[in-house]
C-alpha positions, 0 to 999 in steps of 0.5 A, a space after each residue: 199861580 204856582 210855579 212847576 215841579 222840579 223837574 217832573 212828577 210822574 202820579 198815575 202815570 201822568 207827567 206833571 210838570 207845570 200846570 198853568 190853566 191860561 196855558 194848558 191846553 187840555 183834551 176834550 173833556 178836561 175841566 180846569 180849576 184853580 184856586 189860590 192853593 191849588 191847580 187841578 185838572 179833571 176829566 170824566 169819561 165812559 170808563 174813568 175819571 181822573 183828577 190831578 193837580 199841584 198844591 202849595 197847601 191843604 186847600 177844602 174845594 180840592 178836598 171837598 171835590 175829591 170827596 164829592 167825586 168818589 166816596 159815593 163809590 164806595 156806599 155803605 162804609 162807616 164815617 168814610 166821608 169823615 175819614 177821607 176829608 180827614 186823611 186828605 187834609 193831613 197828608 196834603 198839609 204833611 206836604 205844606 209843612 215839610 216839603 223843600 219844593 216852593 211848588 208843594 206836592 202833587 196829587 192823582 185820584 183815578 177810577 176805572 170803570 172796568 177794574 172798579 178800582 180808585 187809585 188815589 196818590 199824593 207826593 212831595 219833595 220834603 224831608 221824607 218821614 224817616 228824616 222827620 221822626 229820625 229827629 226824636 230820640 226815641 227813633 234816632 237809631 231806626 231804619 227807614 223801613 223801622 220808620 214807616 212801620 212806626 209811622 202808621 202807629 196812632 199818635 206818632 209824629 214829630 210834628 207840632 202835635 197843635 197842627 199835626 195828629 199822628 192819625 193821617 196814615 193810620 186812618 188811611 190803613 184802616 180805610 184801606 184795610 176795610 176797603 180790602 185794598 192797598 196802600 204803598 209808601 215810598 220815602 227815602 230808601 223805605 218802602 212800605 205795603 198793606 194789604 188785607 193779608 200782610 204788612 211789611 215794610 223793606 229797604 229800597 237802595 234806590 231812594 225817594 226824594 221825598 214822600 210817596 203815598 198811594 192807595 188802591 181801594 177796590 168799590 166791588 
């Protein structure tokens, strides 16, 4: 079982902090899963459903579930349920391979049923993107804002391109684009933002120990 995150991690507002399925004790209506990867919790009532959970790899069931549980609320759109499995995959495995944390990264996905919005949200305690892509020559001198900006561009990473494709977050831009949603990245002192009307990315003097990203698809 995977040990707890340092100290705590707040994904869509629920405090993680050790998830350990012979110890919790959830509320009525949780389910716990567990598998050597990754431990999660699920509860599904009248007017949401959230997941959430710790992972110390890119692990299919968890994938798998995420796409089972949500891509139906969103019908109709091209090759979704390819590009979610897709997106998921290489961010988990961003995580996997740069994370400075034993316990990995966690992930949140949340639907209400009122807002008729799913809040998907991922995070580690890496080396942070701009850290990463500041390793190539051709980035060394750029902000972390520049960074992230970069980051959402096909192909770029510094990664083994074997193991990582540079389509993780161009993907989930894309995906979000067509969704009309948002999508927020936090790493480091850079914060970048998406939306239907703009892109933008801006320095934060507070920084992130690691990498946040998150994402609100609207299903209307």
């Amino acid at each position: 079982m995977m040990c707890a995150l340092r100290p705590k991690l707040n994904v869509l507002g629920a405090t993680i902090t050790h998830i350990e399925p012979s110890e919790v004790d959830p509320r009525p209506g949780w389910d716990i899963e567990a598998t050597n990867a990754v431990d999660f919790l699920y509860s599904a009532g009248h007017d949401s459903s959230k997941l959430w959970g710790v992972f110390a790899q890119p692990d299919d069931y968890l994938i798998r579930k995420i796409v089972e549980l949500y891509v139906p609320l969103f019908a109709g759109v091209s090759d979704l349920v390819y590009r979610f499995e897709s997106t998921i995959w290489e961010l988990m495995n961003n995580v996997f391979a740069h994370s400075q944390s034993s316990c990995g990264g966690a992930i949140g996905v949340q639907y209400r049923n009122a807002e008729q919005e799913l809040q998907f949200s991922i995070c580690d305690y890496g080396i942070t993107i701009p850290a990463h892509l500041s390793r190539l020559a051709q980035f060394s001198s750029m902000t972390d804002d520049e960074l992230l900006l970069e980051s959402f561009k096909i192909g770029v990473s510094a990664g083994d391109p074997k193991r990582h494709s540079g389509q993780g977050l161009p993907f989930l831009k894309e995906m979000t684009s067509e969704l009309g949603g948002r999508v927020y990245v936090f790493s480091r002192n850079g914060v970048y933002c998406s939306d239907i009307e703009e892109t933008r990315a801006y320095m934060n003097a507070v920084a992130f120990p690691g990498t946040l990203v998150a994402l609100n698809w609207p299903s209307k």
